[in-house]
Chimera marker file (.cmm) of the C-alpha trace (Angstrom):
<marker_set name="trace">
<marker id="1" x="-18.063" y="0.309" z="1.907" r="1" g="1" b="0" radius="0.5"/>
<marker id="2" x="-14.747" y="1.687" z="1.517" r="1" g="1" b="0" radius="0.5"/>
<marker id="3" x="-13.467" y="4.165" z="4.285" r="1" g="1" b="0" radius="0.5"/>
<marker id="4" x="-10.364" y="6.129" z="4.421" r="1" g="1" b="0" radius="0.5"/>
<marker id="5" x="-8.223" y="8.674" z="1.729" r="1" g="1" b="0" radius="0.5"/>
<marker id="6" x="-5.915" y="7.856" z="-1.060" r="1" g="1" b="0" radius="0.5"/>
<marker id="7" x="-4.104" y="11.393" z="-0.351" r="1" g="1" b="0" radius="0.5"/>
<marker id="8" x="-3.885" y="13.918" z="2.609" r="1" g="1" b="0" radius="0.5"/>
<marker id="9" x="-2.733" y="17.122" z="2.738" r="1" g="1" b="0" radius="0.5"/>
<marker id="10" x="-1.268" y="19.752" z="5.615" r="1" g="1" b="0" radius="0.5"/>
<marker id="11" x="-1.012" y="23.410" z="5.540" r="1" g="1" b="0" radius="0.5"/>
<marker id="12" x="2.093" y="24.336" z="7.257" r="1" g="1" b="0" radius="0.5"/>
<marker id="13" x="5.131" y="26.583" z="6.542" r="1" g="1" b="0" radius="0.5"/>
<marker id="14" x="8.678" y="27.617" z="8.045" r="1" g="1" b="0" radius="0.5"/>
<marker id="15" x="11.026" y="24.645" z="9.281" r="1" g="1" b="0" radius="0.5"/>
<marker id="16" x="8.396" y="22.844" z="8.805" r="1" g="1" b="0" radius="0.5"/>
<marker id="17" x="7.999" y="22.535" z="5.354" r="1" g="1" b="0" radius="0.5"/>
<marker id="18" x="11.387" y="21.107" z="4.816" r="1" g="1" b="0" radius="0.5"/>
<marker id="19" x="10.718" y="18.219" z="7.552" r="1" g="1" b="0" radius="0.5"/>
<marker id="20" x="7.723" y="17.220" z="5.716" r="1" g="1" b="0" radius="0.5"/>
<marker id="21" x="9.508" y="16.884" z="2.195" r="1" g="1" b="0" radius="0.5"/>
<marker id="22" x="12.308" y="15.164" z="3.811" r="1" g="1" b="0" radius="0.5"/>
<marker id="23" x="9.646" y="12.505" z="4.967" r="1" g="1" b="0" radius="0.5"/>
<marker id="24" x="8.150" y="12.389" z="1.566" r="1" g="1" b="0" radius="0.5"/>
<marker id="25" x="5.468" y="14.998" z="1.105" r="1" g="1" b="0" radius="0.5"/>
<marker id="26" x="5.078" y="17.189" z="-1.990" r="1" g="1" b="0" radius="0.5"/>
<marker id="27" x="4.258" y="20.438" z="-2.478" r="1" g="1" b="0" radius="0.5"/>
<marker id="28" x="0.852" y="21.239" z="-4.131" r="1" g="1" b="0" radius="0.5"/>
<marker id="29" x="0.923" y="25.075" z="-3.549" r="1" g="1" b="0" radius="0.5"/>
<marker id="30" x="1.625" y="28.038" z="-1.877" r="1" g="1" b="0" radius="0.5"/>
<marker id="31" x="-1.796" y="30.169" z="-0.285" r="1" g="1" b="0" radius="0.5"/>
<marker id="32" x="-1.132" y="33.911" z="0.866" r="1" g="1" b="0" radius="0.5"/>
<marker id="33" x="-3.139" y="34.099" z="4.021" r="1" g="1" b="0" radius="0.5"/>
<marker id="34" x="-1.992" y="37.572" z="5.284" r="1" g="1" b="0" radius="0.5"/>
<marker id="35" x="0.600" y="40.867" z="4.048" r="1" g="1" b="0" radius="0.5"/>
<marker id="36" x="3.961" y="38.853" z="3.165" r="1" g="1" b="0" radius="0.5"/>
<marker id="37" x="3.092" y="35.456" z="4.779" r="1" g="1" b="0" radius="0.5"/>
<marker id="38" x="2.001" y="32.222" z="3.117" r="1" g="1" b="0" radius="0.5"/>
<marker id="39" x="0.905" y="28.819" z="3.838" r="1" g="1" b="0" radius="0.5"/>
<marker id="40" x="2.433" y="25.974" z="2.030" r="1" g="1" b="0" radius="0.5"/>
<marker id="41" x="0.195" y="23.205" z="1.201" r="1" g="1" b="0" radius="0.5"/>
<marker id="42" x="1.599" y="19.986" z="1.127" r="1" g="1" b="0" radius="0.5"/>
<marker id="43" x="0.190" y="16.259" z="0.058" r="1" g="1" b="0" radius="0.5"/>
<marker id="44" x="0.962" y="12.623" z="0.383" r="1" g="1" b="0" radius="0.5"/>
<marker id="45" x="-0.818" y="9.646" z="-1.218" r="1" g="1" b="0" radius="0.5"/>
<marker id="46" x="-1.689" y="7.118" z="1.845" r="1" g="1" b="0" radius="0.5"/>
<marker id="47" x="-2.738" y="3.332" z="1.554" r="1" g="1" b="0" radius="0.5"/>
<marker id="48" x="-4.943" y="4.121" z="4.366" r="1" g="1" b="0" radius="0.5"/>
<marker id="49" x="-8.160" y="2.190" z="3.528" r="1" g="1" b="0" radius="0.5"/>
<marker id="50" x="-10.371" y="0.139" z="5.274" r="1" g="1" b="0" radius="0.5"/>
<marker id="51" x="-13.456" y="-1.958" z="4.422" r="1" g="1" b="0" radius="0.5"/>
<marker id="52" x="-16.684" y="-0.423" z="6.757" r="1" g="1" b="0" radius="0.5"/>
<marker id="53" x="-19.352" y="-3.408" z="7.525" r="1" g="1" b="0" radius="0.5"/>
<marker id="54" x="-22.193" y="-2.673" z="9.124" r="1" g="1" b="0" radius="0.5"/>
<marker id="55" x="-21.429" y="-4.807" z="12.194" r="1" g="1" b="0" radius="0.5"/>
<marker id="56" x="-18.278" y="-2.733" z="12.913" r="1" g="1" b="0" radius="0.5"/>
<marker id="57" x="-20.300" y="-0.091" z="14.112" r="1" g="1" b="0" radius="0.5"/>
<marker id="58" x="-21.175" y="-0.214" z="17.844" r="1" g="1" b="0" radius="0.5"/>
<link id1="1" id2="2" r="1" g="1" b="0" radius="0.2"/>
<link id1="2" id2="3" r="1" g="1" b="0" radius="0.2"/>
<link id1="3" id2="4" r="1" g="1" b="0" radius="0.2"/>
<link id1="4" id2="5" r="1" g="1" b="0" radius="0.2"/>
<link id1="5" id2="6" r="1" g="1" b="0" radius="0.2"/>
<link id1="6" id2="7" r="1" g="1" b="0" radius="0.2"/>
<link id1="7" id2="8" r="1" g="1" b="0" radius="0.2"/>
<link id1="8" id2="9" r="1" g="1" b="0" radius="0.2"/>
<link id1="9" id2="10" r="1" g="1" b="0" radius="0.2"/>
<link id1="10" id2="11" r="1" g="1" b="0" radius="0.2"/>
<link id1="11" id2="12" r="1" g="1" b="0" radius="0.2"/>
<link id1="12" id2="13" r="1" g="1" b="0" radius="0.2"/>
<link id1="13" id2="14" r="1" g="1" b="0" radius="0.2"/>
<link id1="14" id2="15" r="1" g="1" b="0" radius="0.2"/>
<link id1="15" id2="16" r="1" g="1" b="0" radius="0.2"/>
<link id1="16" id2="17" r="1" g="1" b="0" radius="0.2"/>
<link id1="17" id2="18" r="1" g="1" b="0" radius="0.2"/>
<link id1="18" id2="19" r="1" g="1" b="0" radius="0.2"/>
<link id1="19" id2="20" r="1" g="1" b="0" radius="0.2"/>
<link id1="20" id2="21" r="1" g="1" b="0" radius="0.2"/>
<link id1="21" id2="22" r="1" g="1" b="0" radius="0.2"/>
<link id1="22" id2="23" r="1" g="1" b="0" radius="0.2"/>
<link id1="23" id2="24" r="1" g="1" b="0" radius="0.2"/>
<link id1="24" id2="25" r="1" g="1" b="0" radius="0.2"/>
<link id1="25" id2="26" r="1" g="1" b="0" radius="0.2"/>
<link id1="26" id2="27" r="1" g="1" b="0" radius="0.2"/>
<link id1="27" id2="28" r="1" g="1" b="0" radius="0.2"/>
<link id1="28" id2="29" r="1" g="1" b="0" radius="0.2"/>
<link id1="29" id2="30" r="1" g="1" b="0" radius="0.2"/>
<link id1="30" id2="31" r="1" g="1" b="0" radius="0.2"/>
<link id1="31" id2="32" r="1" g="1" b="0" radius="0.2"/>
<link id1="32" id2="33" r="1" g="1" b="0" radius="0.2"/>
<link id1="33" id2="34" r="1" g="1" b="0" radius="0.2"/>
<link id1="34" id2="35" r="1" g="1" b="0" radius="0.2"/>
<link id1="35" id2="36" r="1" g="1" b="0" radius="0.2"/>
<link id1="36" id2="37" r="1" g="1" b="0" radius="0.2"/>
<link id1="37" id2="38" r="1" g="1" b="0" radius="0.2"/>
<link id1="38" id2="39" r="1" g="1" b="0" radius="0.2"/>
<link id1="39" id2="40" r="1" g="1" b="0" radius="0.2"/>
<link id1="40" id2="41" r="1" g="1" b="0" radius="0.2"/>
<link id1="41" id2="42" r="1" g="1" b="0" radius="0.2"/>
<link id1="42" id2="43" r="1" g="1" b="0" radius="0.2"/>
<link id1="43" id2="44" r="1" g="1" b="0" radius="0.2"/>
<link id1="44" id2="45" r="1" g="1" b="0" radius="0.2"/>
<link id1="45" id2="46" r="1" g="1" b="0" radius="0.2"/>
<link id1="46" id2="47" r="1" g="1" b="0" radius="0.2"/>
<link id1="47" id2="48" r="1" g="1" b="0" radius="0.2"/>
<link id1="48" id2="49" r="1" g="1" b="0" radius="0.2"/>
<link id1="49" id2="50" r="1" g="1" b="0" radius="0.2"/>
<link id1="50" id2="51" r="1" g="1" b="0" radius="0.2"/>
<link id1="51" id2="52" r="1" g="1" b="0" radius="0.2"/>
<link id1="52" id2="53" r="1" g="1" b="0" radius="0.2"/>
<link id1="53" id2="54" r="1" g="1" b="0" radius="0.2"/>
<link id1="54" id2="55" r="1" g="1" b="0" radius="0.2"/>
<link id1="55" id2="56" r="1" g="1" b="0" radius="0.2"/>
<link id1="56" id2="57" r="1" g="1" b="0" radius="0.2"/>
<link id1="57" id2="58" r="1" g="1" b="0" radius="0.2"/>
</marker_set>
């Protein structure tokens, strides 16, 4: 079995949004969650995989 994700994403916004494009995340949208403030959603593909066997666990 396969374990891990080919993307992930963080919900963040500010100062902070620029730091994560500078280190190579993309913007996938912008959510409203209140009067005149958003969240920007950003996403970056990972090679974080892992093969799962059964006698890893325990």
């Amino acid at each position: 079995m396969r374990l891990g994700a080919a993307r992930i994403y963080v919900a963040t916004g500010g100062d902070a949004v620029t730091f994560y494009q500078a280190c190579g995340w993309e913007v996938d949208e912008i959510v409203p969650i209140g009067p005149g403030e958003h969240a920007t959603v950003l996403s970056k593909v990972t090679l974080f995989t892992r093969e799962w066997r059964s006698h890893d666990a325990g």
